[in-house]
mmJSON file of the N, C-alpha and C atoms, coordinates in Angstrom:
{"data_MODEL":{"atom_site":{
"group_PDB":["ATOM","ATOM","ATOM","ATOM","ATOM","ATOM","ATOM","ATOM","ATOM","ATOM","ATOM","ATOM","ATOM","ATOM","ATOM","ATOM","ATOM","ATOM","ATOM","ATOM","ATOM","ATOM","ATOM","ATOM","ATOM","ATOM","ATOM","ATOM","ATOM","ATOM","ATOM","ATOM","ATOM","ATOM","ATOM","ATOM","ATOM","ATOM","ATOM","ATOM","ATOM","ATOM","ATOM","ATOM","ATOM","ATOM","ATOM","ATOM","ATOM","ATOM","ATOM","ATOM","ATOM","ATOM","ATOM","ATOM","ATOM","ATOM","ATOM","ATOM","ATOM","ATOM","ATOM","ATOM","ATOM","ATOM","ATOM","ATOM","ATOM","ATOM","ATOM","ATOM","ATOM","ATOM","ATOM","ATOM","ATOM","ATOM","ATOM","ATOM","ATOM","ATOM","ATOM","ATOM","ATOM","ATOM","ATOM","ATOM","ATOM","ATOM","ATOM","ATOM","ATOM","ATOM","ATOM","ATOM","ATOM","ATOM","ATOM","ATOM","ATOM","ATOM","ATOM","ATOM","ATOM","ATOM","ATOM","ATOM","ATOM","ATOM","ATOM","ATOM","ATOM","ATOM","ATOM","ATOM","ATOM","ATOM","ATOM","ATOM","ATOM","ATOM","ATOM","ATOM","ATOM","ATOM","ATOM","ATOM","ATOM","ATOM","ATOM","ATOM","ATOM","ATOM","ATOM","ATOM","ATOM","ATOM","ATOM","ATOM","ATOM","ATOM","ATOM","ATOM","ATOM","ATOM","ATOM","ATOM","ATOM","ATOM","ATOM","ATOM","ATOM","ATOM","ATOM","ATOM","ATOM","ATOM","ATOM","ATOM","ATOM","ATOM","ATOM","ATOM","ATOM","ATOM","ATOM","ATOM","ATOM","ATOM","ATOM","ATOM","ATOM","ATOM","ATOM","ATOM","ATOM","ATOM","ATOM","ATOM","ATOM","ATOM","ATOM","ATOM","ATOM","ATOM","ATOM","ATOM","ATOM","ATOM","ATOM","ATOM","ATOM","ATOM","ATOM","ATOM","ATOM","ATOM","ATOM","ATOM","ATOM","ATOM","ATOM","ATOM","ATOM","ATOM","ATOM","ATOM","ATOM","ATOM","ATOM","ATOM","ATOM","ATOM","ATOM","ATOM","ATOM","ATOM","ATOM","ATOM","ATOM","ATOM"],
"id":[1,2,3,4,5,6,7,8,9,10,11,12,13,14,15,16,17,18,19,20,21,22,23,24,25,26,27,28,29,30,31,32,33,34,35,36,37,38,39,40,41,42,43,44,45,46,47,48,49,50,51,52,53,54,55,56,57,58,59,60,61,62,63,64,65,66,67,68,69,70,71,72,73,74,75,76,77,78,79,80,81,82,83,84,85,86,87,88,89,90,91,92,93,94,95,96,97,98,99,100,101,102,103,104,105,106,107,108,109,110,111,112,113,114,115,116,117,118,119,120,121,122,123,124,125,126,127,128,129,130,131,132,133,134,135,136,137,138,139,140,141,142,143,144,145,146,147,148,149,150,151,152,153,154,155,156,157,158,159,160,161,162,163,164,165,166,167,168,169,170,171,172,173,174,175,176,177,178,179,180,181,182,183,184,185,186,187,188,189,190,191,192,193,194,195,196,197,198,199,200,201,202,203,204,205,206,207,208,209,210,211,212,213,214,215,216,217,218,219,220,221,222],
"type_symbol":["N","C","C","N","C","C","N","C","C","N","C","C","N","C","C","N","C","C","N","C","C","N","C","C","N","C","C","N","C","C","N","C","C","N","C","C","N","C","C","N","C","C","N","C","C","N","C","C","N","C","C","N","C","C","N","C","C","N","C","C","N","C","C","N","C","C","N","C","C","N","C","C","N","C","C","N","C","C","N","C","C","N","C","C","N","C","C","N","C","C","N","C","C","N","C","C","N","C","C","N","C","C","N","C","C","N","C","C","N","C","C","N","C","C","N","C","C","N","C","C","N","C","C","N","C","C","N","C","C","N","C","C","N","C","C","N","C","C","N","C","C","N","C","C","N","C","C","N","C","C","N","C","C","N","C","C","N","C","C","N","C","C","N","C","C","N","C","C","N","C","C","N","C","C","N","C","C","N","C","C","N","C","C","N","C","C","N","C","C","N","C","C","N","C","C","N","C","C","N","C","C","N","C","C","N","C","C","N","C","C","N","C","C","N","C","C","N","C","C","N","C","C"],
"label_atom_id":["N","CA","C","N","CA","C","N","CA","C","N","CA","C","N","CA","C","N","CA","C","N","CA","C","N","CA","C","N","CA","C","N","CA","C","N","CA","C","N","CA","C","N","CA","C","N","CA","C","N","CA","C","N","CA","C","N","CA","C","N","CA","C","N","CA","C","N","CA","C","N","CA","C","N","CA","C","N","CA","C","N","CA","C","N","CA","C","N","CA","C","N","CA","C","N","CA","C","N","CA","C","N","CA","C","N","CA","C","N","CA","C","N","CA","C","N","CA","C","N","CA","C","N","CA","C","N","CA","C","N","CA","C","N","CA","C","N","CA","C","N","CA","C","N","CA","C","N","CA","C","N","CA","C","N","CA","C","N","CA","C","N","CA","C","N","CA","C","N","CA","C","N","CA","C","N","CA","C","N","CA","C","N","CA","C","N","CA","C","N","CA","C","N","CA","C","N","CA","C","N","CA","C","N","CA","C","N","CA","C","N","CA","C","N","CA","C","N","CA","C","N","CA","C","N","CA","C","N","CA","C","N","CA","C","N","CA","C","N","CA","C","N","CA","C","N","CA","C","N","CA","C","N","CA","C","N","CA","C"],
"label_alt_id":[null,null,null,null,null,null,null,null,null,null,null,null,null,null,null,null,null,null,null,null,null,null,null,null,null,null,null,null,null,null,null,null,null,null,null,null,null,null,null,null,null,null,null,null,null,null,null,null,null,null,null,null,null,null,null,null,null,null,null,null,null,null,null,null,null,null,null,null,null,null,null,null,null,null,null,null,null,null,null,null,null,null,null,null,null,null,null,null,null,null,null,null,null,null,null,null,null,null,null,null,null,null,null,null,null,null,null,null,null,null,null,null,null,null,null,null,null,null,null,null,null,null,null,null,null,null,null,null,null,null,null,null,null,null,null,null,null,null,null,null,null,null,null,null,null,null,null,null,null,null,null,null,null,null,null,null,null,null,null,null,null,null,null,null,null,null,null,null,null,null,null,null,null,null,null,null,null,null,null,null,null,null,null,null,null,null,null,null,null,null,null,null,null,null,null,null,null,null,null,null,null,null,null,null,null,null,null,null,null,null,null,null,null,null,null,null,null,null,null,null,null,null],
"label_comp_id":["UNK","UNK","UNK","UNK","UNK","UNK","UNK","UNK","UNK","UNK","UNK","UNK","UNK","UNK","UNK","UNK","UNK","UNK","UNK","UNK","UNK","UNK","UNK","UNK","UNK","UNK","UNK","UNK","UNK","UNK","UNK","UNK","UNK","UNK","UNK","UNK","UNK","UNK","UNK","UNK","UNK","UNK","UNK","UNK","UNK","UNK","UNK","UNK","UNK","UNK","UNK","UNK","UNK","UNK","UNK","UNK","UNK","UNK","UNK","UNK","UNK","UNK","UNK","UNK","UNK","UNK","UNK","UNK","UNK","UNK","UNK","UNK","UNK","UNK","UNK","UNK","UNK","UNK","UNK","UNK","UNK","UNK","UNK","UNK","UNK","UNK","UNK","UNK","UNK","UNK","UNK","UNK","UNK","UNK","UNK","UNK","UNK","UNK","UNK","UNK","UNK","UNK","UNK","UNK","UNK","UNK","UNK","UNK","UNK","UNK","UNK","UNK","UNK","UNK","UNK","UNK","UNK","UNK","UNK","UNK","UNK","UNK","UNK","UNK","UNK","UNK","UNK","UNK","UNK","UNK","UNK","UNK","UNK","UNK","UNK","UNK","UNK","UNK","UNK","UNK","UNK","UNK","UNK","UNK","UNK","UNK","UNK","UNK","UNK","UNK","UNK","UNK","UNK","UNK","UNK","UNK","UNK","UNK","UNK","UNK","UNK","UNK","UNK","UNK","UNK","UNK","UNK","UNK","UNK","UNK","UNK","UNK","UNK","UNK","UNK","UNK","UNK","UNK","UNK","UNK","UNK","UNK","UNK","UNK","UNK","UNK","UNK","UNK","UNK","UNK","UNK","UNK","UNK","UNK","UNK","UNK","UNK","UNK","UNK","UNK","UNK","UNK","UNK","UNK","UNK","UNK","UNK","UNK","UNK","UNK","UNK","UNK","UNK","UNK","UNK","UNK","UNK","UNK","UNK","UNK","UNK","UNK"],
"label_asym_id":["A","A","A","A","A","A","A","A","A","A","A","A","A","A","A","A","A","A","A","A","A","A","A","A","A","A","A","A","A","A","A","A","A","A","A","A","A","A","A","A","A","A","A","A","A","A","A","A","A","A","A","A","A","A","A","A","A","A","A","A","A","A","A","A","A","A","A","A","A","A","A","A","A","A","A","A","A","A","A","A","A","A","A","A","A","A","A","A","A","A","A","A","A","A","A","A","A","A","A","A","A","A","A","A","A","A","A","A","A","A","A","A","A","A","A","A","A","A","A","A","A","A","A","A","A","A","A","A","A","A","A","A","A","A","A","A","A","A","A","A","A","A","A","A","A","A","A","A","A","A","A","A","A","A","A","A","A","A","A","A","A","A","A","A","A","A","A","A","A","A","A","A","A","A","A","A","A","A","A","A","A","A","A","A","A","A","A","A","A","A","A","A","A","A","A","A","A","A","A","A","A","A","A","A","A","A","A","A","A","A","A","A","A","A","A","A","A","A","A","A","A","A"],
"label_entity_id":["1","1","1","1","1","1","1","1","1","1","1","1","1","1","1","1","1","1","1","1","1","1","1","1","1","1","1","1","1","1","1","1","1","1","1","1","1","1","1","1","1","1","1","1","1","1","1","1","1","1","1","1","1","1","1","1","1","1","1","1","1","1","1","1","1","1","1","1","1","1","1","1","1","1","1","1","1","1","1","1","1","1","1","1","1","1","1","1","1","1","1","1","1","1","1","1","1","1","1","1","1","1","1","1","1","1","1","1","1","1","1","1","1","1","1","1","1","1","1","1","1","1","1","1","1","1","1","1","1","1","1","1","1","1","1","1","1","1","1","1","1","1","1","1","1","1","1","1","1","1","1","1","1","1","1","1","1","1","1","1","1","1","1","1","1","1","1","1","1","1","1","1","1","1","1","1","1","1","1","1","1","1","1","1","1","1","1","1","1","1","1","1","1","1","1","1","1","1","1","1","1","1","1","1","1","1","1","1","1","1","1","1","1","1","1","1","1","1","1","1","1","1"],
"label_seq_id":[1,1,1,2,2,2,3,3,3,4,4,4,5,5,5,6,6,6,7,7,7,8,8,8,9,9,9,10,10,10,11,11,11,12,12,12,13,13,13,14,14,14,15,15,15,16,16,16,17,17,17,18,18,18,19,19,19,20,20,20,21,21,21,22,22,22,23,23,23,24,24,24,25,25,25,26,26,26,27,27,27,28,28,28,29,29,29,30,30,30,31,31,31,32,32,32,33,33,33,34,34,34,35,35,35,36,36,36,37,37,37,38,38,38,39,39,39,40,40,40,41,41,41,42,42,42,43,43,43,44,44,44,45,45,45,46,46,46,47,47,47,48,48,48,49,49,49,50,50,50,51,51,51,52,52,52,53,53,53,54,54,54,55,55,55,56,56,56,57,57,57,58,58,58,59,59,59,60,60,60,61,61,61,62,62,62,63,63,63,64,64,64,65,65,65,66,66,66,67,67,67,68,68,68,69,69,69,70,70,70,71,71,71,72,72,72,73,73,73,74,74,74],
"pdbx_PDB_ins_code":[null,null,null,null,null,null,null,null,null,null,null,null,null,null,null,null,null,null,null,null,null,null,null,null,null,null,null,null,null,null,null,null,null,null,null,null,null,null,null,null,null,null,null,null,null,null,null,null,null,null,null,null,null,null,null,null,null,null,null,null,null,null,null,null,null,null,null,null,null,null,null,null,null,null,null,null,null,null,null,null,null,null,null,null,null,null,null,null,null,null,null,null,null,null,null,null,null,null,null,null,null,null,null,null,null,null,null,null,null,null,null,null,null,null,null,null,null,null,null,null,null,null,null,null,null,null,null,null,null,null,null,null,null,null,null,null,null,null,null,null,null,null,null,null,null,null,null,null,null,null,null,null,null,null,null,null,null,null,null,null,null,null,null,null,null,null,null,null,null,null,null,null,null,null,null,null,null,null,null,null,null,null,null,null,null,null,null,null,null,null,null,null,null,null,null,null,null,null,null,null,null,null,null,null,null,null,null,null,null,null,null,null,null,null,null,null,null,null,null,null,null,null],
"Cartn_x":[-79.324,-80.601,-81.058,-81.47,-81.986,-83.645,-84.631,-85.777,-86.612,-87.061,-87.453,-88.908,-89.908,-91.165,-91.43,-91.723,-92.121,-93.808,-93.529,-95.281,-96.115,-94.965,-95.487,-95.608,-95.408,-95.037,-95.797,-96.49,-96.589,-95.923,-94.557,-93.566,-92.714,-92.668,-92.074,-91.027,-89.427,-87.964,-87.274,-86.706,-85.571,-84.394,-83.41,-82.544,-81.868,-81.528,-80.971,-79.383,-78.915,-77.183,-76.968,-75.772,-75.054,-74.235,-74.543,-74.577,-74.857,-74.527,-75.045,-75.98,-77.341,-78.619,-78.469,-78.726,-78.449,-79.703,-80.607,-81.962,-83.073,-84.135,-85.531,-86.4,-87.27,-88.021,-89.396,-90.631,-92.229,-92.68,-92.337,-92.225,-93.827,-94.854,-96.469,-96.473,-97.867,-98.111,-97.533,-96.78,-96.15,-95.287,-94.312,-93.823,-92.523,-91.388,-90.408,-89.175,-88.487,-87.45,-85.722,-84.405,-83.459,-82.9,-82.103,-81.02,-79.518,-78.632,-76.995,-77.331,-75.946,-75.447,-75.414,-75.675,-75.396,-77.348,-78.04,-79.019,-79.553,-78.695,-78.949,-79.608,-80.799,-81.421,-80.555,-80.546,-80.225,-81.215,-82.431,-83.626,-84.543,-85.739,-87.291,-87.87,-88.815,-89.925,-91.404,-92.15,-93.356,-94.174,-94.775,-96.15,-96.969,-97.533,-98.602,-99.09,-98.067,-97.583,-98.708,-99.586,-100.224,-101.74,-102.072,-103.202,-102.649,-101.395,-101.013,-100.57,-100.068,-99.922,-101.067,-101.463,-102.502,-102.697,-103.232,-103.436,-103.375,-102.337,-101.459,-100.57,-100.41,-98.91,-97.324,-96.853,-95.695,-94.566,-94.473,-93.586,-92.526,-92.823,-91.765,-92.467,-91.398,-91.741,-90.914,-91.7,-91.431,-90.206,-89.291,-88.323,-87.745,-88.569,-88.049,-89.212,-88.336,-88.628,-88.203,-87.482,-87.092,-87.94,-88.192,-88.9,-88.002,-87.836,-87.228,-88.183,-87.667,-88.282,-87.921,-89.09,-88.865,-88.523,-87.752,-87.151,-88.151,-88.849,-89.764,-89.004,-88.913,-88.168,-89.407,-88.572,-89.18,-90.293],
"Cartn_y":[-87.241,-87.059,-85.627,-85.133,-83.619,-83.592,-83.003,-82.904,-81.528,-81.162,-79.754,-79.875,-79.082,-79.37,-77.192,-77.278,-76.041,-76.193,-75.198,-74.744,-74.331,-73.833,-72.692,-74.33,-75.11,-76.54,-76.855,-77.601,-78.336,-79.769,-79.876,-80.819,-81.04,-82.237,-82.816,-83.567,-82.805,-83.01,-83.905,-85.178,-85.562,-86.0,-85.435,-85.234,-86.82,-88.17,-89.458,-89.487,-89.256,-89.013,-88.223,-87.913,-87.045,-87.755,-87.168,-88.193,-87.434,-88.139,-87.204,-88.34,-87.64,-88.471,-88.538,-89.746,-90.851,-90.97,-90.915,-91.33,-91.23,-90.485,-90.073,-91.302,-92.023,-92.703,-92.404,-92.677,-92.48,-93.787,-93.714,-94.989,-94.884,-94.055,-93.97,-92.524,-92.356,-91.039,-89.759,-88.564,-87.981,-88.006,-89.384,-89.716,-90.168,-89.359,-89.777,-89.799,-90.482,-91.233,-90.875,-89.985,-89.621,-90.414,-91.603,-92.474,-92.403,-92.878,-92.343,-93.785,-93.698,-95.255,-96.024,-96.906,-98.102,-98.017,-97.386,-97.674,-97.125,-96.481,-96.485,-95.059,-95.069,-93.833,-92.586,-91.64,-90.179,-89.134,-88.982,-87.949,-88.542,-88.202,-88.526,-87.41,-86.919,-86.031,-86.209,-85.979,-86.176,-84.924,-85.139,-83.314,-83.707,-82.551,-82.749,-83.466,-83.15,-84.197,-83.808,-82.631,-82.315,-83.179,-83.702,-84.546,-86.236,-85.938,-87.663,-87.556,-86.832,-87.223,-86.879,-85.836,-85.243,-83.914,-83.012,-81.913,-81.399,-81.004,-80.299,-79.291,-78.671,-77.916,-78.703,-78.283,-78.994,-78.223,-79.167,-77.991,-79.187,-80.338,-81.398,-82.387,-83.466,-84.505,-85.758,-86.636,-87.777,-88.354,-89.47,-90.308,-91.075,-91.926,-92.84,-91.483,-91.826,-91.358,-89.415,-88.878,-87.732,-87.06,-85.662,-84.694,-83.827,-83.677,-82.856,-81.774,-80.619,-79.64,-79.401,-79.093,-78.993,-77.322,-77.269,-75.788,-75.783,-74.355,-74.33,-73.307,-73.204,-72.602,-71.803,-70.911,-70.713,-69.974],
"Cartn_z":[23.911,23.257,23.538,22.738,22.418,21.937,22.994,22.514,22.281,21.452,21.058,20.75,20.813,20.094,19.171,18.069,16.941,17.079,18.218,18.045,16.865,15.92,15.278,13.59,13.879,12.898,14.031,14.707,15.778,15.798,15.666,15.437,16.706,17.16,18.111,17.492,18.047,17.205,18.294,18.454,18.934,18.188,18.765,17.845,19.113,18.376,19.163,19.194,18.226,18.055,16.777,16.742,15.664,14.62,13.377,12.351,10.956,10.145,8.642,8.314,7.449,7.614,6.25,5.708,4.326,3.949,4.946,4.365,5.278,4.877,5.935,5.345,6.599,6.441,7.283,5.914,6.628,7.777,9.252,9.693,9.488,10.168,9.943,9.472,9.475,8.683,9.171,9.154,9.563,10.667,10.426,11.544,10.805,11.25,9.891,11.043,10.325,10.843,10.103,10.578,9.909,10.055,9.597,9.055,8.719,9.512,8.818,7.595,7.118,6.024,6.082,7.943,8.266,9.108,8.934,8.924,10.386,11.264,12.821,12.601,13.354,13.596,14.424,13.874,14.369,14.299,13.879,14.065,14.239,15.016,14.879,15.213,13.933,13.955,13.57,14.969,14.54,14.486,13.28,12.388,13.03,13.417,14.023,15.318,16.308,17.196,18.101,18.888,19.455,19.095,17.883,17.908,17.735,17.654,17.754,19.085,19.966,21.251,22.649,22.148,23.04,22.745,22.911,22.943,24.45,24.13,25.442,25.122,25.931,25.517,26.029,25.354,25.133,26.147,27.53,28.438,28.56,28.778,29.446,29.028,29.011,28.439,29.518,30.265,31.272,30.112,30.986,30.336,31.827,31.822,32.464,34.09,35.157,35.995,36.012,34.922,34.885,34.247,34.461,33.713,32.731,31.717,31.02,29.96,30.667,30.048,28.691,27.566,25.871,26.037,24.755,24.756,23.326,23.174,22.241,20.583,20.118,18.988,17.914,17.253,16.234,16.429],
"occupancy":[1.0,1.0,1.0,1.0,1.0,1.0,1.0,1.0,1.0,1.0,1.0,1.0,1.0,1.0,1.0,1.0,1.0,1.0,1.0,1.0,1.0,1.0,1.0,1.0,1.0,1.0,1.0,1.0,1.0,1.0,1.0,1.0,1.0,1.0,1.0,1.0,1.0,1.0,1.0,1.0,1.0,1.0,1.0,1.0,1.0,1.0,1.0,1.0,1.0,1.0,1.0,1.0,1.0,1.0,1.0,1.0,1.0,1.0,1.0,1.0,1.0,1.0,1.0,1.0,1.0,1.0,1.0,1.0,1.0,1.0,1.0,1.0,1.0,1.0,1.0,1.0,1.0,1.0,1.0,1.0,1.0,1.0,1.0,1.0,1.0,1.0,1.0,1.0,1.0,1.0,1.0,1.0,1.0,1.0,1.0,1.0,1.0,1.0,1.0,1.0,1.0,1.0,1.0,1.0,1.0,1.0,1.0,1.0,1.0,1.0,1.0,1.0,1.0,1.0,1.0,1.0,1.0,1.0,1.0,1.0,1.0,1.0,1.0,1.0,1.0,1.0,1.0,1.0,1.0,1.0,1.0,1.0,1.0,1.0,1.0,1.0,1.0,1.0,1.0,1.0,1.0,1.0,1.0,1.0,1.0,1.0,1.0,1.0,1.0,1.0,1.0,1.0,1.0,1.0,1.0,1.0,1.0,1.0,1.0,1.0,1.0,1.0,1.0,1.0,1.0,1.0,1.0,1.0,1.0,1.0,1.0,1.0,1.0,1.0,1.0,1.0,1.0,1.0,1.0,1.0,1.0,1.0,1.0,1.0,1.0,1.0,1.0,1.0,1.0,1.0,1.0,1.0,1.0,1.0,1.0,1.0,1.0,1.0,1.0,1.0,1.0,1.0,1.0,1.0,1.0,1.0,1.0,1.0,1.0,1.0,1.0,1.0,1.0,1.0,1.0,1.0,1.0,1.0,1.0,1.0,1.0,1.0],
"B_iso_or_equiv":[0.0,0.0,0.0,0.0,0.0,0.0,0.0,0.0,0.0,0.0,0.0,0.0,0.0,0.0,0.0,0.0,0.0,0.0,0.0,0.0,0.0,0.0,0.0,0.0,0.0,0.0,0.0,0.0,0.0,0.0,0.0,0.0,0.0,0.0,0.0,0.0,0.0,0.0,0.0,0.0,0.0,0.0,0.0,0.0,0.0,0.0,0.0,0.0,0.0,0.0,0.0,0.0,0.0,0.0,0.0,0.0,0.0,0.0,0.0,0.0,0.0,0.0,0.0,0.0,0.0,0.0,0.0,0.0,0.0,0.0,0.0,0.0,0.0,0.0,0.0,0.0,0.0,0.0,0.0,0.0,0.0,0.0,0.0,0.0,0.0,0.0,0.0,0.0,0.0,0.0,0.0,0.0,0.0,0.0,0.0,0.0,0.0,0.0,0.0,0.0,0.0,0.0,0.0,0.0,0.0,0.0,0.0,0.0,0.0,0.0,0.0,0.0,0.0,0.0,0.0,0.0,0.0,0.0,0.0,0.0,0.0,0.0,0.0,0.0,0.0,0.0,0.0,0.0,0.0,0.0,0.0,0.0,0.0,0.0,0.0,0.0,0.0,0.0,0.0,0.0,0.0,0.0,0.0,0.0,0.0,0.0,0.0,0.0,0.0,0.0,0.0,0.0,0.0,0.0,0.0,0.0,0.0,0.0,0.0,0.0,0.0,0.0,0.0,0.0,0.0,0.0,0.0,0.0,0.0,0.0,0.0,0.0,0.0,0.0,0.0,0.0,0.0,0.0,0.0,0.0,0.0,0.0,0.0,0.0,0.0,0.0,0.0,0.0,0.0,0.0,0.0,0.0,0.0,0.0,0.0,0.0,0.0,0.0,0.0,0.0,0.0,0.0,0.0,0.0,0.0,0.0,0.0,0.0,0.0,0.0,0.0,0.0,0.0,0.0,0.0,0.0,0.0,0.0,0.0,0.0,0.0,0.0],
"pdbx_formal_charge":[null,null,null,null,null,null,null,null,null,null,null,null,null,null,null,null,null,null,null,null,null,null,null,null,null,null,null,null,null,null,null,null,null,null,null,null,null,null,null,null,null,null,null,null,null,null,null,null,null,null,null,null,null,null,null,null,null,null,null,null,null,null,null,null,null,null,null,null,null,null,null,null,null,null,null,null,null,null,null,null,null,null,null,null,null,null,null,null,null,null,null,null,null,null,null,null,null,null,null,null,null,null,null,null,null,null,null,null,null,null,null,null,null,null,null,null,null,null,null,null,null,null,null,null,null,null,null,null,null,null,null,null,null,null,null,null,null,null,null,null,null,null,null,null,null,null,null,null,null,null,null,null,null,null,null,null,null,null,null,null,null,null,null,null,null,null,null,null,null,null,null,null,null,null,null,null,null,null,null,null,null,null,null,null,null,null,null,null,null,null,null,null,null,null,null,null,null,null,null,null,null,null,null,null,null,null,null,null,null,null,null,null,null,null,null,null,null,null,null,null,null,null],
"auth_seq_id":[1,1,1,2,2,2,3,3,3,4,4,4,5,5,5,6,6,6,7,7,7,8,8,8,9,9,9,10,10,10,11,11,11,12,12,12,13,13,13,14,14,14,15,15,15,16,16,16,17,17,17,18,18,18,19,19,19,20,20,20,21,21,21,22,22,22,23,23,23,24,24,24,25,25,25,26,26,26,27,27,27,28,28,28,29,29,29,30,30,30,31,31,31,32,32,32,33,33,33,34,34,34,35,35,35,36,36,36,37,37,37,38,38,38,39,39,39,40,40,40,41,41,41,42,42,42,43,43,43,44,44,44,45,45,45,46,46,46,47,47,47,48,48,48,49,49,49,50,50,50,51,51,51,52,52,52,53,53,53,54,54,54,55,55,55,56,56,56,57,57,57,58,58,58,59,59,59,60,60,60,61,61,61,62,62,62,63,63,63,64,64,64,65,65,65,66,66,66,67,67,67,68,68,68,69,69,69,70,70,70,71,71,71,72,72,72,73,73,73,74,74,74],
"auth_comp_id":["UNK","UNK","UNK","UNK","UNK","UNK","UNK","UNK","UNK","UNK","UNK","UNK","UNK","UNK","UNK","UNK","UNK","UNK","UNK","UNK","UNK","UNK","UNK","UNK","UNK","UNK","UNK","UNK","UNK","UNK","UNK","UNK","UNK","UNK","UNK","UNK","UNK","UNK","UNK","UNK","UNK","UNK","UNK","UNK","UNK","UNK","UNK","UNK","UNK","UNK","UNK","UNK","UNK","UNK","UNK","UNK","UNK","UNK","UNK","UNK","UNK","UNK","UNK","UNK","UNK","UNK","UNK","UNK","UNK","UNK","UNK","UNK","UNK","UNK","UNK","UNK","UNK","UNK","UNK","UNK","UNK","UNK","UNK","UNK","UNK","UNK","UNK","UNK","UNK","UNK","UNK","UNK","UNK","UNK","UNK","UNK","UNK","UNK","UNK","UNK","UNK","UNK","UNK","UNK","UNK","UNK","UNK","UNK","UNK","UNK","UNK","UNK","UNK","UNK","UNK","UNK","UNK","UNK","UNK","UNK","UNK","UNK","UNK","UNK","UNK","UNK","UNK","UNK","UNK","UNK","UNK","UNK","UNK","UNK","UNK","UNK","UNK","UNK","UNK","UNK","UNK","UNK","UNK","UNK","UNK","UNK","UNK","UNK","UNK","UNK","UNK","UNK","UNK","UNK","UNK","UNK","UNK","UNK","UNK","UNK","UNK","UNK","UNK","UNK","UNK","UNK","UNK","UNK","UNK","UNK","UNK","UNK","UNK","UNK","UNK","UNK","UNK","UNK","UNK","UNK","UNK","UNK","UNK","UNK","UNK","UNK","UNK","UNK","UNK","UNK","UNK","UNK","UNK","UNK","UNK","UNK","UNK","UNK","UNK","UNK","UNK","UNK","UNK","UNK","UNK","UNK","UNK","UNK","UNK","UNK","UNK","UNK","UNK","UNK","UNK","UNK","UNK","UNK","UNK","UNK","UNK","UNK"],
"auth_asym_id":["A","A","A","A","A","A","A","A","A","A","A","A","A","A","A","A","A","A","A","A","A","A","A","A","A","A","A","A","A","A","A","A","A","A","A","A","A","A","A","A","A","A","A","A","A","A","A","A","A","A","A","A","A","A","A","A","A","A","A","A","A","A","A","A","A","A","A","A","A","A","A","A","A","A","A","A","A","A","A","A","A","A","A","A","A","A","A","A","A","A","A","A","A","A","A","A","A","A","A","A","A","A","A","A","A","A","A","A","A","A","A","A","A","A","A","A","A","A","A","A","A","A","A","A","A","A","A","A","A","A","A","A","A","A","A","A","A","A","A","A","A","A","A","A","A","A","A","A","A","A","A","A","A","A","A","A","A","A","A","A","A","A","A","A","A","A","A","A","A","A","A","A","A","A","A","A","A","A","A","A","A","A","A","A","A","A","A","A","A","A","A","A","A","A","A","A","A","A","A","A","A","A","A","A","A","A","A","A","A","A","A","A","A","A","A","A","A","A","A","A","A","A"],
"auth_atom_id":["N","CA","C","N","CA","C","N","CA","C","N","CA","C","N","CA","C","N","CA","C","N","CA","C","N","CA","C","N","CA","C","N","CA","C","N","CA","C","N","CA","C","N","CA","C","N","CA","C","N","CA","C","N","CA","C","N","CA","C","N","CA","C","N","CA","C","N","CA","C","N","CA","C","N","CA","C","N","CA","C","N","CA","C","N","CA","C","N","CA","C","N","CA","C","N","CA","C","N","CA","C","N","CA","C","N","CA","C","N","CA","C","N","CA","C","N","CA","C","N","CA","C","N","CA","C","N","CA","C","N","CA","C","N","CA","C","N","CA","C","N","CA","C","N","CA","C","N","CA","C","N","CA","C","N","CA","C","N","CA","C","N","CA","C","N","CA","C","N","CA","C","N","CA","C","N","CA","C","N","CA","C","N","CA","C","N","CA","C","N","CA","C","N","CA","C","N","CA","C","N","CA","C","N","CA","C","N","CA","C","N","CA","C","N","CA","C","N","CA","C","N","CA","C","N","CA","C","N","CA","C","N","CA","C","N","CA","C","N","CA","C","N","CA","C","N","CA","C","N","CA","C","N","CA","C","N","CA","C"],
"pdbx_PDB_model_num":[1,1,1,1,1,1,1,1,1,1,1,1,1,1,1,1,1,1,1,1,1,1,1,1,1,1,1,1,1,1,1,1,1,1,1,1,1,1,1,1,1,1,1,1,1,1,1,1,1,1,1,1,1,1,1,1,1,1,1,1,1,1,1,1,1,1,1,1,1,1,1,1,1,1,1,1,1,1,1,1,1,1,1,1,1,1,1,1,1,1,1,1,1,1,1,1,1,1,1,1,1,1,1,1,1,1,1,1,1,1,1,1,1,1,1,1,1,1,1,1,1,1,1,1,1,1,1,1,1,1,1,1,1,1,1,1,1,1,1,1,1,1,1,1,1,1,1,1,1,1,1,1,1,1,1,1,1,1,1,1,1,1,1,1,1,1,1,1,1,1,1,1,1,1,1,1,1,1,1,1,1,1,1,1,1,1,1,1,1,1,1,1,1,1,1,1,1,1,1,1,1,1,1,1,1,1,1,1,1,1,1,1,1,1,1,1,1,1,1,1,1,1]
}}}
């Protein structure tokens, strides 16, 4: 799993596995979901992620008991 957040988009990217994406889905409002052919998720990006998650800056993100630091792009 690969997590990125675009300050400059304020978009929070995890990239779940590698895959060619068949189909993007609106799971809620700017919250979309990349799809291979057999239906298994490989992207999730959320717009506007700083007022759907908090308004924070985006340095690391908890997972489980680990801290993993976001690499910022763009």
């Amino acid at each position: 799993m690969k997590i990125s957040y675009d300050k400059d988009v304020d978009a929070l990217n995890v990239s779940l596995r590698a895959g060619v994406v068949a189909k993007t889905v609106e799971i809620a409002p700017e919250v979309l979901v990349d799809l291979d052919k057999k239906g298994n998720p490989l992207y999730l990006e959320i717009i506007g992620a700083s007022e759907k998650i908090g308004k924070k800056n985006f340095r690391k993100v908890v997972v489980g008991k680990k801290s993993i630091p976001l690499p910022s792009f763009a």
